[in-house]
N, C-alpha and C positions, 0 to 999 in steps of 0.2 A: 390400450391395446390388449387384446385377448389373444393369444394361440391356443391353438388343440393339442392335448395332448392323452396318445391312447391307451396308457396305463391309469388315468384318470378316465377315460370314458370306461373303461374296463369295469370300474367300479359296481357290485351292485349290493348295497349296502342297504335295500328298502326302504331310503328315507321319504319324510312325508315330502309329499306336493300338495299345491293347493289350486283349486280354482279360482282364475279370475280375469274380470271383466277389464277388454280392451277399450282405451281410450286414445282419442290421435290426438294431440298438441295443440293445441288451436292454433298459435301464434303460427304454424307453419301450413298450416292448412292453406294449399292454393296457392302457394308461396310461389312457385313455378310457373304456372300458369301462363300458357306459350308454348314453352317449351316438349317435345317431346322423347321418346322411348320405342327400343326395341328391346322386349324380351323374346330368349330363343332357351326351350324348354329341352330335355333331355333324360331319358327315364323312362321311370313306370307311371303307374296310373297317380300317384302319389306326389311325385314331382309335377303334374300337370297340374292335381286339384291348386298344389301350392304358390302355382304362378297364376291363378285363377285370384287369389287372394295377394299377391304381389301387384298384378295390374289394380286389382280397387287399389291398394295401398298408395303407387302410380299417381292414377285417376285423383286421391283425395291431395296430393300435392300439388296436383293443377297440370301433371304431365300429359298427354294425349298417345296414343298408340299409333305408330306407323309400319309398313310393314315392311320396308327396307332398310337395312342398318346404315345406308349409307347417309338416310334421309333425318337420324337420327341423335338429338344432344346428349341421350344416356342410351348404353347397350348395357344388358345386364343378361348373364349367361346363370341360369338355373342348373345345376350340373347332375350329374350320376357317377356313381364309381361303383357301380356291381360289377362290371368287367372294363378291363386293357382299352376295348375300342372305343367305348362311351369315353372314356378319358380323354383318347388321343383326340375324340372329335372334337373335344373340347378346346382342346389345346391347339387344333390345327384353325378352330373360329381366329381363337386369341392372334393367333399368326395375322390371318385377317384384321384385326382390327384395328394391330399395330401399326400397318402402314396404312391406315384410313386416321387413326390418332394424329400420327405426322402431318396429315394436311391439315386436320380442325383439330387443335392441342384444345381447345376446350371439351372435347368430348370426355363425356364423362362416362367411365367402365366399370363395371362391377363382375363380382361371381358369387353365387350363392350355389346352399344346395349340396347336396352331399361329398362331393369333389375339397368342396372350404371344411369340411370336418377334418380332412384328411394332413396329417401333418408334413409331411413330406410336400403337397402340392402347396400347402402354405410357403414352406419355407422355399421351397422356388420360386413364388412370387415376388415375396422377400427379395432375392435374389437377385432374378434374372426380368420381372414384369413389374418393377418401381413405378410403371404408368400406367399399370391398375389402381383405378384410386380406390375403391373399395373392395373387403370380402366378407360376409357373414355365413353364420353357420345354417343347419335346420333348426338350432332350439330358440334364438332369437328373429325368427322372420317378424316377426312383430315390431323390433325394432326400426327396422328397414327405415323411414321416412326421418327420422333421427340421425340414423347415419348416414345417408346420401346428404340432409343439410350439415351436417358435419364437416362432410367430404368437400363439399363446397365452398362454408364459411372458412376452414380456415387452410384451404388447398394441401392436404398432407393425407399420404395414404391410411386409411384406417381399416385394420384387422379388427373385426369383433365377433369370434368361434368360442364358441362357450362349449367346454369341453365335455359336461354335464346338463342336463336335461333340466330346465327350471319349473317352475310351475306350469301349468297347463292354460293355457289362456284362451277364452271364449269370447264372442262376440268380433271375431276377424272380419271383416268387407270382405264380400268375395264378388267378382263378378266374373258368371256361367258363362263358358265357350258353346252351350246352346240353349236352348227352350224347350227341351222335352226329353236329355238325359242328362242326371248329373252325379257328383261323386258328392261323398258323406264320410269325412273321416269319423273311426267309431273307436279309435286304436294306436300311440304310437308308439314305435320302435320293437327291438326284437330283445327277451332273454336267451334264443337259444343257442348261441355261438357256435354256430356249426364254422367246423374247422377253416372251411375256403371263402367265407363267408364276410363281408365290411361291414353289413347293415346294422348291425348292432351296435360298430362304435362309431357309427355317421350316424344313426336315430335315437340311439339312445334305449335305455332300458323301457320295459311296456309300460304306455299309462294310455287307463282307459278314459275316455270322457262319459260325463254322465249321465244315466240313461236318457234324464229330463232333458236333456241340452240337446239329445240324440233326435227325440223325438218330437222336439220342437219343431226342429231344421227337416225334420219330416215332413210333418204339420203345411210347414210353409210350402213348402214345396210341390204339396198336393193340391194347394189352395191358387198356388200359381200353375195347375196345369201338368205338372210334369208327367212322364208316364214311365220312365225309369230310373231308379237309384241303384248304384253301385256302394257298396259296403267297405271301405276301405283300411287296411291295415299291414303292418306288413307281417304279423301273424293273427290277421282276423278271429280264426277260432279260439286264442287267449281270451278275449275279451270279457271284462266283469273280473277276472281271475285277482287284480289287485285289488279291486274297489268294492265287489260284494261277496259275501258267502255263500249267497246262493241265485245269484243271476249271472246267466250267463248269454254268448251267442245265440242259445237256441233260443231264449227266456226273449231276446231283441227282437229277431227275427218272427217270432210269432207273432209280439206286440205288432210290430209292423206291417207283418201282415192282413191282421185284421183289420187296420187301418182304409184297406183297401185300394190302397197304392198299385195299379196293373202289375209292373214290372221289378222285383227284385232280385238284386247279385249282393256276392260276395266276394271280397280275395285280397290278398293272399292266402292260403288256407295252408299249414302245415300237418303233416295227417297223425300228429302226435297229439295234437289237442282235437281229433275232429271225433266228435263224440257218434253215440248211439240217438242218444234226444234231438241233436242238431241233424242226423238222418230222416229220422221218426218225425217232426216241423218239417224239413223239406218234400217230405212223402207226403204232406198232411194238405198243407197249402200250393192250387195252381200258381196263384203267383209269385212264390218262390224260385224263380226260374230253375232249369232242372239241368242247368250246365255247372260243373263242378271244374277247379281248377286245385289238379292233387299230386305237386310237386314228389316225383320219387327220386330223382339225380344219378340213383344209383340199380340198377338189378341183383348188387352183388351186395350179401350182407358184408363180406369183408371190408368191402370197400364204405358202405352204409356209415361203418363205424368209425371207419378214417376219420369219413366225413363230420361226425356229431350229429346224425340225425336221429339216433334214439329211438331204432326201431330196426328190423331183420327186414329181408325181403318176404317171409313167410305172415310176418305182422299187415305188413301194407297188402298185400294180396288180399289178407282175410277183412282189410277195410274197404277194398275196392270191391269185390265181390259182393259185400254188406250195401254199400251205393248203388250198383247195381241192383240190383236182386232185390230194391225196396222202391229207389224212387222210380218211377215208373218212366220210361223215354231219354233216362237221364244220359246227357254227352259228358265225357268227364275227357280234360285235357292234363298233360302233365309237363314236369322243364326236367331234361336229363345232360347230365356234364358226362362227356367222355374224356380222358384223356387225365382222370383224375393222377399224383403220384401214388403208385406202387400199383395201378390199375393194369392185370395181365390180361392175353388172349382171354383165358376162359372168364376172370369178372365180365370184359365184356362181351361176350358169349351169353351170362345170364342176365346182361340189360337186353342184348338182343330176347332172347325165349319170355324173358316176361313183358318185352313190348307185343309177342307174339300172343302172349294169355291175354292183356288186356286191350290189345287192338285199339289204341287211343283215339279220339276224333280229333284230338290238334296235338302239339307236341314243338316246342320251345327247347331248340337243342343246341351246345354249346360243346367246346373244346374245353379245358379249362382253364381259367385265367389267373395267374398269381396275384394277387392283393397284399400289397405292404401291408405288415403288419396284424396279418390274417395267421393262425399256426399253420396252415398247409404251406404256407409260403417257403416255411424250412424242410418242409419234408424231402427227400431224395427224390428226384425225378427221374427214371429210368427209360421210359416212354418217346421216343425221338415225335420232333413237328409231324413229320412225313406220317408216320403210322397214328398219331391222333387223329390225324387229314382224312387218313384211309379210314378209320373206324366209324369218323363223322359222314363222309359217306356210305357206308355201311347202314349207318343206323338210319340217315334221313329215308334211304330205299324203302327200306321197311315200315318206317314210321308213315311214308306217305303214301305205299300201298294201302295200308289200313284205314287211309283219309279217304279216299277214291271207294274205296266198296265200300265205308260208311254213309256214303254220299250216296254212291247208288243205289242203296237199300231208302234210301227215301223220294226216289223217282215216282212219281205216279201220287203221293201223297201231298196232302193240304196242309201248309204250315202256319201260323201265325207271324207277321212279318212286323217291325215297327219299323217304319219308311224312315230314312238320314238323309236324302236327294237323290239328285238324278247319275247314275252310274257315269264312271270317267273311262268307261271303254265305248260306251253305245246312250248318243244322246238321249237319243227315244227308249231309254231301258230306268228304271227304277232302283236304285240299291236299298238293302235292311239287313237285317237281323232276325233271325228265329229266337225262337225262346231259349235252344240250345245251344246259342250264339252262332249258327252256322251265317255266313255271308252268303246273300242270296240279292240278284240281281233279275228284277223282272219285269214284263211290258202289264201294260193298262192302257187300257182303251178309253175309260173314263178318268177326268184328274185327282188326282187325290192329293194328299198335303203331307210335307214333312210329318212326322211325330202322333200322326196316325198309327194304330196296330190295324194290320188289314188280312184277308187269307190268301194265301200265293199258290197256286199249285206249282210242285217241282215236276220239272218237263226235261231234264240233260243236269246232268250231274260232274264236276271237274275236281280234282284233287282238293281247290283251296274256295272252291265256292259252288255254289249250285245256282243252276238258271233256274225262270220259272213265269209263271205268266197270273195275274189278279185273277180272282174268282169274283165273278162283278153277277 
């Protein structure tokens, strides 16, 4: 048995990791076979890649996927803990599945995923959920098919959260939730400890993967087809920073580009590592998409600092402005927490005036959320629910004003769209994606096919998406 403990994830002592090539057991290989699984994913882009790699895992055991928990001999919850509700939702399945346990005591549960880093959720498991029979961390998914026969062979609950980061392990099964976009981890965990912040002691300190391994899974990817990759990390622009002297994000991203891959993203992006050269590459190459995602949390330096974001509000201004002002069309969205402690009227006065300077095209907005074990968690909270409530309304007003005339400044214009299906408001309607991520629903008179890039002209413009009809 393993527990987490986060004075020990705290650590960051740059010791060496190593690469190395995953192998599955043979003797368990298929071992299952029959039987099936529901996983229920929860998170960011990050936790989904990783239940993408959980199902092969799954799959090479001989389990099969269903899509009702009811109908299922393992439930395995993939979890999040950046904020309170992600938690609760978690824990409100777990409710659910207790009395689904009760009828079929053979059912077998798990939870993984950033929620099992957390020590406290362990130790309630411990506790109060003894018929969970498994937990693992994020630095052991690899273990996964080990410890579920584990769990099995000798019917006893098994903890295994590895409270440090181990080697870096390559060569995971993954199998895509589609055929024409997919995720690329290139990055993982976070150094910067911002004060409100878990992600660094659930991912662990950064380690990059290497470039070769990076652009392999490239490689592949374009050979099978694909027409967009996302860049993943949970501070993207680090990347290269522990492994080489002188590559970096930008140095990737251009490699990749010339590759000639249609579609490329990136993110998380922290705007402390978001350089001049990584500008400079995205100005340079069309298919670098031209949608940026540039976390400010805060409008107030006071508050900035609370936070540990390492940078003034007069700093990120003159990086946002640099974005603009270079890549050409470029939509940049941001995540802002109101309600931070010691946050007054006027700090949030000046998240309001600088959501007014930068008039964002999307915008990811939260109260804020205590996280055990986070330093904001002690801070003094002065700020009553009611007036976070009010401020949060406040800010979405405005934030979505700016979504709406962004939108409508591109009525009448041709976009580039990569078709996902058919829209869930209006059978006969088209849903995609612009280049600058805008969500765009449109008709066509002639068929076209998922994962197609096509041109859409925008015809009616809405706060959270734009209509539009095929240029045929």
């Amino acid at each position: 048995m393993h527990l987490p403990d986060y004075k020990e994830a705290r650590t960051r002592d740059r010791r060496d990791y190593h690469r190395v090539d995953f192998s599955f057991d043979s003797e368990i290989k298929n071992k299952y076979a029959g039987k099936t699984f529901y996983l229920k994913t929860y998170g960011c882009q990050m936790n989904e890649h990783d239940s993408e790699t959980i199902t092969a895992l799954l799959i090479s055991l001989g389990f099969s996927a269903v899509l009702d928990y009811h109908d299922a001999d393992l439930i395995l919850l993939n979890t999040c803990s950046i904020r309170e509700n992600a938690h609760n939702k978690a824990f409100g399945m777990l409710g659910r599945i207790k009395h689904l346990k009760q009828q079929k005591p053979d059912l077998l549960v798990g939870i993984c995923g950033c929620m099992a880093q957390e020590a406290s959720v362990v130790d309630d498991i411990l506790k109060n959920y003894r018929w969970v029979n498994f937990v693992f961390g994020t630095h052991n998914m690899y273990q996964l098919p080990n410890i579920i026969d584990k769990a099995i062979e000798e019917q006893k609950q098994q903890i295994e959260v590895f409270s440090r980061e181990g080697d870096l392990v390559e060569g995971l099964p993954v199998v895509r939730t589609n055929s024409y976009k997919a995720y690329v981890n290139i990055i993982y965990g976070c150094d910067k400890f911002c004060t409100y912040c878990i992600v660094p002691y659930t991912r662990g300190r950064e380690r990059s993967r290497a470039k070769e391994d990076i652009l392999k899974e490239i490689d592949e990817l374009i050979q099978d087809g694909y027409q967009e990759v996302t860049l993943l990390g949970q501070n993207v622009n680090a990347y290269g920073k522990d492994l080489y002297s002188d590559y970096t994000l930008a140095n990737l991203l251009e490699e990749i580009a010339k590759k000639g891959l249609p579609r490329i993203r990136f993110m998380t992006s922290h705007p402390w590592d978001f350089t001049d050269q990584m500008i400079e590459v995205i100005a340079k190459y069309d298919n670098i998409m031209p949608s940026i995602h540039l976390p400010v949390q805060s409008g107030s330096s006071k508050i900035l600092k609370l936070m540990g974001r390492r940078y003034t509000r007069e700093e990120y201004l003159k990086l946002f402005h640099k974005i603009k002002d270079t890549i050409p069309k470029v939509s940049v969205s941001t995540d802002i927490i109101v309600g931070f402690p010691g946050e007054s009227e006027e700090d949030f006065q000046e998240t309001l005036s600088l959501v007014h300077e930068c008039q964002y095209d999307n915008a990811y907005t939260f109260i804020f959320s205590k996280r055990e074990g986070t330093p904001a968690c002690k801070l003094k909270d002065f700020v009553s629910e009611e007036e976070k409530e009010e401020r949060l309304h406040r800010l979405n007003e405005v934030v979505n004003y700016y979504f709406l005339e962004n939108n409508k400044r591109l009525e009448g214009t041709v976009l580039p769209v990569l078709v996902e299906g058919f829209s869930s408001k209006k059978e006969d309607m088209y849903f995609g994606y612009s280049d600058t991520n805008k969500l765009i629903n449109f008709t066509a008179n002639s068929k076209i096919q998922v994962g197609e890039i096509v041109p859409v002209k925008i015809t009616s413009a809405k706060t959270w998406s734009l209509d539009g009809e095929l240029v045929e």
